[in-house]
N, C-alpha and C positions, 0 to 999 in steps of 0.2 A: 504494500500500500504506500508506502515511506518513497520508493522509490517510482511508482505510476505516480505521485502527486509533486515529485520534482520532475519528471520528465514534463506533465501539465503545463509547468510552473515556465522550464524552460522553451516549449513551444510555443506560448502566448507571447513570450519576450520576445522571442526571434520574428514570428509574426509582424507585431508591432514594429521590429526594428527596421525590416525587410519591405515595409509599406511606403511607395515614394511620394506618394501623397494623403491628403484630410480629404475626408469625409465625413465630418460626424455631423454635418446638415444636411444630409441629405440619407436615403436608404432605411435600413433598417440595425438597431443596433441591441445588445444586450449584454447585462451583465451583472454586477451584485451590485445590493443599498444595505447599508449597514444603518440602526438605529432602530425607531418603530414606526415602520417593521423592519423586517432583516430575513434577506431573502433576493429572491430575482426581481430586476429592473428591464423593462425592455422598453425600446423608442421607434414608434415610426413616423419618418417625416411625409405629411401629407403636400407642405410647399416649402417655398424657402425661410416661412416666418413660423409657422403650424406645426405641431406635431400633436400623435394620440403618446401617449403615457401611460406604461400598465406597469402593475407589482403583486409578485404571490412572495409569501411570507410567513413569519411567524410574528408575534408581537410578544415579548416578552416581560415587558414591565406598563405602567397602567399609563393611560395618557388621559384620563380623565380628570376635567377640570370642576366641573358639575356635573354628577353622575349620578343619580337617582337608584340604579340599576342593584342588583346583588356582585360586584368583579373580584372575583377572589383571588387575584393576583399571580392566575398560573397564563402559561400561553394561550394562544389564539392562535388561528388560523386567519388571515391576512388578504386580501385582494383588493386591490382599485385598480379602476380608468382614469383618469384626465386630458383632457383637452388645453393645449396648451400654446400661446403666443411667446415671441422670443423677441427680443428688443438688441437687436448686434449695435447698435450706436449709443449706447446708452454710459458705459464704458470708452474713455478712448483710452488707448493701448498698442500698442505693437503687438499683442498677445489675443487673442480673439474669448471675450469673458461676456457673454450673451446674459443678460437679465431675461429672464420669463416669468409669466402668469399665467394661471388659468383657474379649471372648473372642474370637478369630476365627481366621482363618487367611490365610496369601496363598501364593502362589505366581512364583517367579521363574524368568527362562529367559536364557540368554544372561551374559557376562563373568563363566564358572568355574559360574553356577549354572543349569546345563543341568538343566532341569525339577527344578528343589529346590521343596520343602514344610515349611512352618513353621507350627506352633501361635504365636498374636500373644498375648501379652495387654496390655490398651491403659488408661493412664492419663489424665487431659484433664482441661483446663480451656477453658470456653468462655465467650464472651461474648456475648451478646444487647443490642445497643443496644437503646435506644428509638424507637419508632414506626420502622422499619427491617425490612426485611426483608430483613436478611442477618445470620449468627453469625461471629464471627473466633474461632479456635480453636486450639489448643495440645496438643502430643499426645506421652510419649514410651512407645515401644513395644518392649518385651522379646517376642524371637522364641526359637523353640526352633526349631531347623532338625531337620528328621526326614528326610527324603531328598536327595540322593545317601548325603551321612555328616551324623553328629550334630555339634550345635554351638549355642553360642551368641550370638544379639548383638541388636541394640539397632536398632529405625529410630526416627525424629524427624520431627517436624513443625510450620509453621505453617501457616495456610490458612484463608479465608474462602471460606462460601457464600453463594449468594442463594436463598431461598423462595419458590415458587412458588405462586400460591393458586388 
């Protein structure tokens, strides 16, 4: 196992290093988000400003801010969508550091949030190296919980993807 998860390790490096150019606005990308949740991140861009946002997950500590609910502080099972705008001017830099916004929802099951639904709305900063294709990215996310009961709270994240062409 030790030795399949350095070889992994060294073929995404060489990948990335072998790549002659960026790509991370455009195509399809994926890869991990660490925080809550924590778990896979994947990206598809629908234009040059646009993109859908999805994550499967676990969530392992509570993000509840007002919570009505019974959450007994074990895991959860994790999913959202987002609909997302990307602002590339908003930053100037010589480094490419895209501000976004948007909209989505997810849905959690398990530790107190037996089948809850929540409206997301999602703030971001991301990063685009050069000649690379992968973005590392920054995310924090005001939930509205709408079922079991209402409530509010907050997930977080960091997380890098790689671009597929």
């Amino acid at each position: 196992m030790k030795n399949f998860l350095l070889f992994g390790m060294v073929l995404f490096l060489m990948l990335i290093v072998t790549k002659p150019i960026a790509a991370q606005d455009r195509g399809f990308g994926m890869g991990l988000i660490l925080g809550e949740p924590t778990g896979l991140s994947a990206k598809l861009w629908t234009s040059k400003i646009n993109a859908f946002d999805f994550g499967l997950g676990v969530g392992l500590g509570g993000d509840r801010i007002n919570y009505k609910g019974d959450y007994d502080n074990t895991g959860r099972i994790h999913f959202h969508m987002d609909y997302l705008w990307h602002s590339f001017n908003a930053i100037s830099s010589t480094e490419r550091f895209p501000l976004y916004y948007g909209i989505g929802g997810r849905f959690n099951s398990g530790g107190g949030y037996e089948s809850s639904i929540g409206v997301r709305g999602v703030f971001g900063i991301a990063w685009f190296p050069r000649a690379t294709p992968i973005d590392v990215f920054f995310e924090l996310v005001p939930v509205f919980q709408v079922t079991p009961l209402t409530g509010l709270g907050i997930d977080a994240g960091l997380g890098l993807r790689y671009f597929f062409q």
